[in-house]
N, C-alpha and C positions, 0 to 999 in steps of 0.2 A: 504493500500500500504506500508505503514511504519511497520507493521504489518510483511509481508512479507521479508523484505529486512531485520527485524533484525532475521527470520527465518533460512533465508539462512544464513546467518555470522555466526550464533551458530552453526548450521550443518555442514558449513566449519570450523573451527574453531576444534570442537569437531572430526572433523576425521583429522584436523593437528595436536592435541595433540596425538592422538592415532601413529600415524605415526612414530613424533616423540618421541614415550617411546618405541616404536618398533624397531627404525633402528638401533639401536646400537645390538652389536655383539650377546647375545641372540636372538635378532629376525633373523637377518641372518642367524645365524645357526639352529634354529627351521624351518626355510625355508627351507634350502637342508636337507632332508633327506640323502641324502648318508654324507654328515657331520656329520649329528649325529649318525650314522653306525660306519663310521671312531674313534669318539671320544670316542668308547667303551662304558659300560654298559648292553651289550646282546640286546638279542631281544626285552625284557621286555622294557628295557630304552627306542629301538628306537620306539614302539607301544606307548609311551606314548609319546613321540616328536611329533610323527604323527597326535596323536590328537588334542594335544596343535597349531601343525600348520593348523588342521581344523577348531577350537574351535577361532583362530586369524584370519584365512580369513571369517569366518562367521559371524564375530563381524565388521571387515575391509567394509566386503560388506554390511550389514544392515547399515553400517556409511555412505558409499559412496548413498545409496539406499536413505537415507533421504536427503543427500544433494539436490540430484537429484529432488525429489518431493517436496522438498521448493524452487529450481529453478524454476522450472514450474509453483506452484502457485504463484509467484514473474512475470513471465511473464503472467499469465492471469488478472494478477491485474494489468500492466502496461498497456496492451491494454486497458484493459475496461478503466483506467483512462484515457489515450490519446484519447478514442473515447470520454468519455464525455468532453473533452477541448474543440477537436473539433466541437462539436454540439455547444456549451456554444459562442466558436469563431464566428461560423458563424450565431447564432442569435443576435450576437451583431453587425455583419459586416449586416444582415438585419434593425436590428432597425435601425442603422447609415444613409443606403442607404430610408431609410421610412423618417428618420429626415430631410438629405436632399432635398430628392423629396419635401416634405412640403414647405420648406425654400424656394427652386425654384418658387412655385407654389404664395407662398404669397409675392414675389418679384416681380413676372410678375404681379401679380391682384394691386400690387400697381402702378405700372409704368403705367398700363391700365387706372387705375383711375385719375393719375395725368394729364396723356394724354387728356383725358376726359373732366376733370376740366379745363382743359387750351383753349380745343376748344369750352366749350359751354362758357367761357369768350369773348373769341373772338369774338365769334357769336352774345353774348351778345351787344358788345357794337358795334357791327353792327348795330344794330337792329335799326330805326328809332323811335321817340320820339312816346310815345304812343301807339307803338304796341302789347308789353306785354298787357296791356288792350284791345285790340280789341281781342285779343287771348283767354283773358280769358272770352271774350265776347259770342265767337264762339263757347266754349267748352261747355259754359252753355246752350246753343244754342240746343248743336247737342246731348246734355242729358251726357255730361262729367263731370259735376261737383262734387262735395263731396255730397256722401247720407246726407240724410237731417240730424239732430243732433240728437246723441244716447245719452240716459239718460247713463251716464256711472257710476251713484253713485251708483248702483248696485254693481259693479267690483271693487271697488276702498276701497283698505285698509286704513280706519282713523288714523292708529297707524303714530305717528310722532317722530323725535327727536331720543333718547335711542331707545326709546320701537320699533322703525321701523326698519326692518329686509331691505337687502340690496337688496334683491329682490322686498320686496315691494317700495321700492322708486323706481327701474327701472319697474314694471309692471305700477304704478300709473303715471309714464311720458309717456310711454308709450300711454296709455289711450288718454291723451292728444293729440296725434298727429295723431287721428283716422279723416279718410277723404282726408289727405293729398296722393298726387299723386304716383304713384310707376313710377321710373325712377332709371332704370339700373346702380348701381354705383354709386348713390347720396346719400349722408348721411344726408342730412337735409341742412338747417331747413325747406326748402319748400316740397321737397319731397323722398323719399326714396327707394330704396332696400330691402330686408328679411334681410341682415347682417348690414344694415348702420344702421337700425332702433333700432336694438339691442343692435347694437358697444354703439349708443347715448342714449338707455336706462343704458345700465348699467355703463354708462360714468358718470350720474347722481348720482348715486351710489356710486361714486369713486372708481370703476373699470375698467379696461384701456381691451379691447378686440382690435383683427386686423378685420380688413373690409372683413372678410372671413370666410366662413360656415365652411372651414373644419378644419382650425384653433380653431375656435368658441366652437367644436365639442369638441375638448381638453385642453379646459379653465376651467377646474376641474372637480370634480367628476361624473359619472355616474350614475344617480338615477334611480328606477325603477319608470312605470309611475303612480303606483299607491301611492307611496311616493312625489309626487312632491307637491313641493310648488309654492306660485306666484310669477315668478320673472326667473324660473327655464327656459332656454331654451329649443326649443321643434324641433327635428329634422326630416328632410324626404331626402330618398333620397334610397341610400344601402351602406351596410357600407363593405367594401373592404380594399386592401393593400391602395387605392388609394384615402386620401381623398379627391380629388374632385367628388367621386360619392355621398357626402353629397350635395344637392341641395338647399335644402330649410330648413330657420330657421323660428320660432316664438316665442314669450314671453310667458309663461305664466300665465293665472290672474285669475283660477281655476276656479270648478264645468265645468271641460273637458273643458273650451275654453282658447284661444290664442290670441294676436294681433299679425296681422303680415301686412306684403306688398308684395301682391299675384306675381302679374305677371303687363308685360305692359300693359296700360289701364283699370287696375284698382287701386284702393284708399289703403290704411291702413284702415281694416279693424277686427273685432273681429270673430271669425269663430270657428267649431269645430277643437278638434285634433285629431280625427278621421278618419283617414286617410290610404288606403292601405298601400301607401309607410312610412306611422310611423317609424323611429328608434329604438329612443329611445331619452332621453332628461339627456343636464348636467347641473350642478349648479355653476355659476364661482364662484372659490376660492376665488379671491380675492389677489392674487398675482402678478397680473400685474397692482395694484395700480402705478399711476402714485407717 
């Protein structure tokens, strides 16, 4: 573009110098021919003015000729620059409205949660003396309880201290809270969600996640599933402009399996990640260390 515009100035420029070495009284008079008839010399003289006044307008007009075609390429350099601003504009006025919609979405899932939190307090301390026990009496009862105990020292990274990678401290807590109940919105310590259980995996870890899948989804890099390590979350859902079509999260604790916390009425449990609706799975950075 810059290119251009000092194209055109030299072109203009170049036929104002011409102009002016011309407009003084030789070039006037090499212009009328009946002038230079008048100022004597014969025929001969005027046959050579005539030339001299062709030999000037064909130099005048190749001069004006380039101005013109450095014009031109000065404005198709200018469009194409203003169309790519405005592409560039309006995917940042996208990203902007994407960053938003998130920001809305992880403000209502918390105000839900705190809602949430505040009525099964209340409920709680409704409750008459002993009844959480007879509840959990029923559930064992009616075949509710936590599957029996999974040998989990299979799954479980020994590396400790330095040597233990951030993921394996949140896969190997993880581990730990296998059996516990899935309940919509609850982060622990009794029972859990697909995102609570992670947020508090990788909480362990000393890194800070929000209470949300699709948030979750973009708490660092993208890894392919054959690169994952244990610790890496593992996503389902579909992934659109809109992240709440992310659904479902899990930890991973390798050779293809996950922990997660399925659905209502069931447990945290270890399961394949094998799955139609698979994603794809990210690794948190590490930047929303508290």
């Amino acid at each position: 573009m810059a290119e251009a515009e000092k194209r055109v100035a030299e072109a203009r420029a170049e036929a104002a110098r011409f102009v002016s070495m011309h407009a003084y009284d030789g070039y006037a008079r090499a212009v009328s021919p009946m002038s230079a008839a008048l100022a004597g010399g014969g025929p001969q003289s005027f046959l050579d003015r005539a030339g001299v006044v062709r030999h000037l307008g064909a130099g005048h007009e190749a001069r004006l000729e380039r101005v013109e075609t450095a014009r031109r390429v000065a404005d198709v350099m200018r469009r194409h620059a203003r169309g790519l601003y405005d592409e560039q504009l309006e995917r940042t006025r996208e990203a902007e409205r994407a960053k938003q919609a998130a920001a809305r979405a992880v403000a209502a899932q918390r105000r839900t949660i705190g809602e949430l939190s505040s009525r099964k307090s209340a409920l709680a301390a409704r409750l008459p003396a002993g009844h959480a026990a007879r509840v959990a009496r029923a559930s064992r009862t009616a075949g509710l309880s936590a599957p029996r105990p999974v040998n989990i020292g299979r799954w479980t990274s020994r590396a400790k201290g330095a040597a233990a990678r951030h993921g394996d401290i949140a896969a190997n807590w993880a581990l730990t809270q296998l059996g516990k109940p899935y309940v919509w919105a609850a982060d622990g310590p009794d029972s859990y969600d697909c995102s609570g259980l992670t947020m508090r995996a990788w909480q362990r870890a000393g890194v800070r996640l929000d209470h949300w899948t699709g948030t979750q989804w973009k708490s660092g890099p993208h890894v392919r599933i054959k690169n994952m390590r244990r610790g890496d979350l593992v996503f389902f859902g579909r992934i659109t402009k809109n992240p709440g079509t992310i659904r479902h999260v899990g930890i991973y604790i390798g050779r293809g399996m996950m922990v997660h916390a399925p659905r209502t009425g069931d447990v945290v449990k270890i399961a394949p990640i094998w799955r139609r609706d698979l994603v794809g799975a990210t690794r948190p950075s590490g930047n929303g260390r508290p």
